[in-house]
C-alpha positions in Angstrom: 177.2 113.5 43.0 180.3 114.9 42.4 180.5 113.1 38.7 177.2 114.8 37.9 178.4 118.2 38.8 181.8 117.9 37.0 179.5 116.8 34.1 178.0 120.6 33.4 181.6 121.9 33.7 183.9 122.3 30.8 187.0 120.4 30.6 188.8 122.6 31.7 187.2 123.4 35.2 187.1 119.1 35.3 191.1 119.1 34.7 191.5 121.5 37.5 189.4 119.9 39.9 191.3 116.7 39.3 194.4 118.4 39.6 192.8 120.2 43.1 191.4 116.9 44.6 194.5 115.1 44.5 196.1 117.8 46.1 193.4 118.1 49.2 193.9 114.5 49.9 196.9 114.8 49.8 196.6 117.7 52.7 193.8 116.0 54.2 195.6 112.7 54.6 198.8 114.6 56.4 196.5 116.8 57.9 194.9 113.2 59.7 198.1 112.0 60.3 199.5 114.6 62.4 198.5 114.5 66.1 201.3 116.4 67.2 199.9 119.9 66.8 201.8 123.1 66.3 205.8 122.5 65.3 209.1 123.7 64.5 209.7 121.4 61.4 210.2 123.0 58.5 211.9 120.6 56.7 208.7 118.7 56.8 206.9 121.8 55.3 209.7 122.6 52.5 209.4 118.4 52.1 205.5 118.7 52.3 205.4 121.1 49.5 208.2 119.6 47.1 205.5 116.7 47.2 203.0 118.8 46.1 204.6 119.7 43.3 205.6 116.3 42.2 201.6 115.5 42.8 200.9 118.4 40.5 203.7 116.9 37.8 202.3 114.0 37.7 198.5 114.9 37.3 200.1 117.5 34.4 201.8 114.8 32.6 199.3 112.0 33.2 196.5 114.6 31.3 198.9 115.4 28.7 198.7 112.0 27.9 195.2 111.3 28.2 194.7 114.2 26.0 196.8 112.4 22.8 195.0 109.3 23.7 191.4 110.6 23.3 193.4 113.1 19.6 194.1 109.2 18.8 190.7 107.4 19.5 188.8 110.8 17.8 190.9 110.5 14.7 190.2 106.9 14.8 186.7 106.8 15.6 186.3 109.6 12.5 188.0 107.2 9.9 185.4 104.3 11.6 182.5 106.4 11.1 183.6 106.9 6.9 184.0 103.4 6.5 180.8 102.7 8.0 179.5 105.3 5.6 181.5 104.0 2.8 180.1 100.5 3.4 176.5 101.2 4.0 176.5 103.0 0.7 178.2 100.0 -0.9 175.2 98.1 0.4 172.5 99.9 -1.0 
């Protein structure tokens, strides 16, 4: 369901949500993991958050690079299409 809805977005709504759900599992699967309730620990918090914004590095560079790949397959898919265009008028 979730596919379907990200499907009327525009990219740029998709990209952030990506970016967003990472980050909530991320939360939710500490959130699981810790029984202990209310603490002291703020080195796990400073720690928690310097995690987060590795996470968010990551998800930044990992789109920049699926950006270039679809530039790449859009250019290539383009020159494909005149080929094809060439060809078929070779043909006739």
């Amino acid at each position: 369901m979730l596919k379907t809805l990200q499907e009327d977005e525009d990219t740029e709504d998709i990209e952030d949500d990506s970016s967003m759900n990472a980050f909530t599992a991320y939360i939710t699967e500490i959130d699981l993991g810790d029984d202990s309730g209310c603490s002291d620990e703020d080195g796990d918090e400073d720690l928690t958050l310097e995690e987060l914004r590795m996470l968010r590095k990551e998800d930044t560079e990992a789109r920049a690079i699926q950006k270039e790949r679809i530039q790449d397959l859009m250019e290539e898919n383009e020159r494909l299409m005149s080929v094809i265009s060439s060809l078929k008028l070779k043909l006739k």
